[in-house]
DRENRO-131185 format. One record per residue (C-alpha): residue in three letters; z, y, x. Coordinates in steps of 0.25 Angstrom, whole numbers, padded with zeros to 4 digits, always signed. Example, Ala and Ser with C-alpha at 12.3 -4.5 7.8 and 13.67 -1.06 7.14 Angstrom:
ala+0031-0018+0049 ser+0029-0004+0055 
***
This chain:
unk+0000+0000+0000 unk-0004+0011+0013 unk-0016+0017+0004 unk-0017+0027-0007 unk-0017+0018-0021 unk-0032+0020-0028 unk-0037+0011-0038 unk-0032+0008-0052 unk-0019+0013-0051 unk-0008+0002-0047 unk+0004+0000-0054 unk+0017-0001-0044 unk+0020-0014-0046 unk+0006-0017-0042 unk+0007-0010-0031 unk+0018-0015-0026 unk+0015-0031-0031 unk+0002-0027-0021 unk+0013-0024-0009 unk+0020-0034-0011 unk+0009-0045-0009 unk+0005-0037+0003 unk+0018-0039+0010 unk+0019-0053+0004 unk+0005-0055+0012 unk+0007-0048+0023 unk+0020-0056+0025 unk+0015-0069+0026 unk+0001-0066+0034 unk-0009-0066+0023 unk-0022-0056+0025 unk-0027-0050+0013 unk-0040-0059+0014 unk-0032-0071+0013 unk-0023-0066+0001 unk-0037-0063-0005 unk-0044-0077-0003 unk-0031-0082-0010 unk-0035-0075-0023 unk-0047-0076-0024 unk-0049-0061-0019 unk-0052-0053-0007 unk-0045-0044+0002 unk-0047-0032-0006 unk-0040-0040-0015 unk-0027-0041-0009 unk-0027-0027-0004 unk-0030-0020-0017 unk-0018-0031-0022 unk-0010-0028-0013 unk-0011-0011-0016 unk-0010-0015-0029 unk-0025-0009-0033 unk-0026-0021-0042 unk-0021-0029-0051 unk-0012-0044-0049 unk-0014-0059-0054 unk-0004-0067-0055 unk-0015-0077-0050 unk-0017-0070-0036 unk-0003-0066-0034 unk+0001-0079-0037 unk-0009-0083-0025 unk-0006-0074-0017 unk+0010-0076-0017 unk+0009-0090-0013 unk-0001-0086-0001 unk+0010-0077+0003 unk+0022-0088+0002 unk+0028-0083-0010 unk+0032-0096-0016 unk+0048-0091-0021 unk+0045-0093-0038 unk+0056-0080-0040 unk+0046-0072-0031 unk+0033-0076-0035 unk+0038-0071-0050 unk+0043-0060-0048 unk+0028-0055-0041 unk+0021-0062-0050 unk+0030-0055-0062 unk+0025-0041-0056 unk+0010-0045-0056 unk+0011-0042-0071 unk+0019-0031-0069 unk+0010-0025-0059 unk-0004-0024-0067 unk+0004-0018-0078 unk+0000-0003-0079 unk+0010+0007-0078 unk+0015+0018-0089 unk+0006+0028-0079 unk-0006+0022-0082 unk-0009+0031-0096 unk-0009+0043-0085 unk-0022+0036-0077 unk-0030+0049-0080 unk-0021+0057-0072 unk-0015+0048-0062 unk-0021+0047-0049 unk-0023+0032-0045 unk-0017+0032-0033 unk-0003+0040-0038 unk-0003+0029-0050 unk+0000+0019-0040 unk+0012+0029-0037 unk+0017+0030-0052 unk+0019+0016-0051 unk+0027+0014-0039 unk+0036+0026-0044 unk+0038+0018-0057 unk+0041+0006-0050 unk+0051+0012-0039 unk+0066+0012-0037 unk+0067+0024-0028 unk+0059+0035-0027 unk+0060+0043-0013 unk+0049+0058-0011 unk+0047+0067-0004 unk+0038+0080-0009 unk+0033+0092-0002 unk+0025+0101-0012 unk+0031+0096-0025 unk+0043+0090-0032 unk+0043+0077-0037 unk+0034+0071-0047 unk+0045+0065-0053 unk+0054+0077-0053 unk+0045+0088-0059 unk+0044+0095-0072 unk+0033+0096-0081 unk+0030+0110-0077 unk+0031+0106-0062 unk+0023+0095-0064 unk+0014+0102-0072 unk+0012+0112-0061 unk+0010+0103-0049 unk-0001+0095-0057 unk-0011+0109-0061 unk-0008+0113-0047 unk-0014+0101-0041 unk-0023+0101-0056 unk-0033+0109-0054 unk-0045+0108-0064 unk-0038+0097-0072 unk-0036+0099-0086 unk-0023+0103-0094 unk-0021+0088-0100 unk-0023+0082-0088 unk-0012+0090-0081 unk-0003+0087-0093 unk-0007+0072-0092 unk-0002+0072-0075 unk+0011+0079-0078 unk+0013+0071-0090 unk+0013+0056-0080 unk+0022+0065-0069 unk+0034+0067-0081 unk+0030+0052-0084 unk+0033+0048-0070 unk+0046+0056-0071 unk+0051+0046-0080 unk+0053+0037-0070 unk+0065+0043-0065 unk+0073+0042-0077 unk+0071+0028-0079 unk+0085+0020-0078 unk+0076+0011-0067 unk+0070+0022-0060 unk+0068+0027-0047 unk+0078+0034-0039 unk+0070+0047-0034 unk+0073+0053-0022 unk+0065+0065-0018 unk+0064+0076-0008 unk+0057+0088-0009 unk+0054+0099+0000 unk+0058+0111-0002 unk+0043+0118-0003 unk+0041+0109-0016 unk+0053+0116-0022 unk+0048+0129-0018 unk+0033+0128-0021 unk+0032+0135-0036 unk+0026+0128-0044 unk+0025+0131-0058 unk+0031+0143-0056 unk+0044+0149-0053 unk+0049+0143-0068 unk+0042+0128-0066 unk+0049+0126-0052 unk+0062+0133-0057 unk+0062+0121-0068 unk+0059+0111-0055 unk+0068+0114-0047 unk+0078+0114-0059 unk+0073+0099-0064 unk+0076+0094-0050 unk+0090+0099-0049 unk+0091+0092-0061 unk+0086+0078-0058 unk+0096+0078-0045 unk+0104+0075-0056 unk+0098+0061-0059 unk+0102+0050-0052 unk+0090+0044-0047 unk+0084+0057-0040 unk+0088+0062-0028 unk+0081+0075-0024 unk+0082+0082-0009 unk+0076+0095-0005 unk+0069+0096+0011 unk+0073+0111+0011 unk+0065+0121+0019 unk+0076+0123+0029 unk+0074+0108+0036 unk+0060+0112+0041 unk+0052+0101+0046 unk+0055+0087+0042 unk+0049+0073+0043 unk+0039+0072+0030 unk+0029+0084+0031 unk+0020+0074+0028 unk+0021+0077+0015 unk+0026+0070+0002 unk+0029+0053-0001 unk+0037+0045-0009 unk+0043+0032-0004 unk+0046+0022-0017 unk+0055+0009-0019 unk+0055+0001-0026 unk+0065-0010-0034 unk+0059-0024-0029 unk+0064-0022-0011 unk+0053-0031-0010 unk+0042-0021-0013 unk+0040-0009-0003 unk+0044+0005-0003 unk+0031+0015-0005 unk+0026+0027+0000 unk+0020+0036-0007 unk+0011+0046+0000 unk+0003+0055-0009 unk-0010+0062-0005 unk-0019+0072-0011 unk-0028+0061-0018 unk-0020+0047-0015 unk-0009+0042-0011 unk-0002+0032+0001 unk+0007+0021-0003 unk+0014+0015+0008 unk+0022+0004+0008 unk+0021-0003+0023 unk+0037-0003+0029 unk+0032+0006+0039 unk+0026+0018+0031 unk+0037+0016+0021 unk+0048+0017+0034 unk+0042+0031+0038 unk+0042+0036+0027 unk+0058+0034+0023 unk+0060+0038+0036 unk+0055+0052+0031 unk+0061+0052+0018 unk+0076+0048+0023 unk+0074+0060+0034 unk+0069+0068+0021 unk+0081+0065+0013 unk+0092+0067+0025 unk+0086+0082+0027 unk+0083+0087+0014 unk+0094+0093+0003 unk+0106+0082-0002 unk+0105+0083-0016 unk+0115+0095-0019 unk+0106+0102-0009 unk+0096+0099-0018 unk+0101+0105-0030 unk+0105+0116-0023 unk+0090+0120-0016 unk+0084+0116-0030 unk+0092+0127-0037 unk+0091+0138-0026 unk+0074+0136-0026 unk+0075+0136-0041 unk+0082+0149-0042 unk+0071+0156-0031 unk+0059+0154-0040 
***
């Protein structure tokens, strides 16, 4: 999972269904080709499997589980339980005319996950904006689109939001740089209401919100923005999201996964503790 996601719009548990045979492969020395003669398929097959770009059998996966030495019954089930689980589309799928393909592939592992770690330069959260906020960031970057379709994308960003309020969702743990606090967008009234929305979600249990103030200066991610995602089941791996101007990376190898906690743990240890948070929120909010 190293490219961005194009195609047909994967659901996460295909996605990571498709990782997980990776691994399962690569661990017992199988090449894609061989995996392929197996099924009846080729190596192309595999590897848009293994992405998650298509849809399971039970058939192959059956086949190929054997191949790998997966032979424990309580195993096999419980991957074979998620085949039909994984060509399910989700509730995102009735937003198709406005969603990208490759940030569906994202929506889906964000429903899926157990905790939730960002870090944003230029804007807040998805997750944590306000209509207006939203609405104002989507005909920013909107131009020549029409007024429904605008309606249409801030409509699937609330529904995303819903997320967070599940009794099984994710925690949410975000960082945010000071410039997206100060950037006005909106208007002086729209980033008042933010800043005042996010003071108010510190409140919630499972969100967690620190500041990188201005006053650090230089600091190890002026790369830009990601997102690294966990999930339930320790067997499947932690993802990276890296989003580009028109696709995005999801990365799930151990070493690109290690660099990037490394820069979020230093992210976290220098940026606001929470009552700083609420504190910086309030003294912006009363400057516009």
């Amino acid at each position: 999972m190293t490219q961005n996601q194009p195609g047909s719009g994967p659901t996460a548990l295909r996605i990571l269904l498709g990782s997980q045979l990776r691994r399962l492969r690569e661990a017992k020395g199988v090449t894609r080709e061989e995996a392929g003669h197996l099924i009846r398929g080729s190596e192309s097959k595999i590897s848009r499997m293994e992405l998650g770009r298509v849809g399971f059998k039970e058939r192959d996966v059956s086949d190929l589980l054997t191949l790998y030495g997966v032979v424990d019954e309580q195993a096999r089930d419980a991957i074979i339980t998620l085949v039909g689980k994984a060509n399910e589309p989700g509730w995102w799928h009735r937003f198709n005319d406005v969603l990208p393909t490759w940030f569906q592939a994202y929506v889906g592992l964000e429903e899926a996950a157990a905790r939730i770690r960002t870090y944003e330069v230029q804007f807040v959260p998805g997750l944590l904006q306000t209509k207006e906020y939203a609405r104002a960031v989507v005909t920013a970057g909107s131009a020549g689109i029409s007024s429904d379709e605008i309606a249409r994308r801030v409509d699937l960003r609330l529904e995303r939001q819903r997320v967070l309020d599940r009794p099984d969702g994710p925690f949410f743990w975000a960082v945010i740089d000071e410039a997206a606090l100060r950037r006005p967008i909106g208007g002086a009234e729209v980033m008042r209401a933010q800043l005042e929305h996010l003071a108010d979600l510190m409140r919630q249990p499972n969100i967690t919100i620190q500041i990188m103030p201005f006053s650090f200066g230089g600091h190890s991610a002026e790369g830009g923005a990601f997102s690294i995602l966990r999930f339930p089941d320790r067997e499947l791996p932690d993802v990276v999201y890296v989003e580009q101007l028109a696709s995005a990376l999801y990365l799930d190898k151990r070493e690109d996964v290690d660099k990037y906690t490394v820069v979020m743990e230093r992210l976290c240890a220098v940026s606001t503790t929470p009552d700083e948070t609420v504190q910086l929120l309030r003294t912006i909010a009363d400057e516009f």
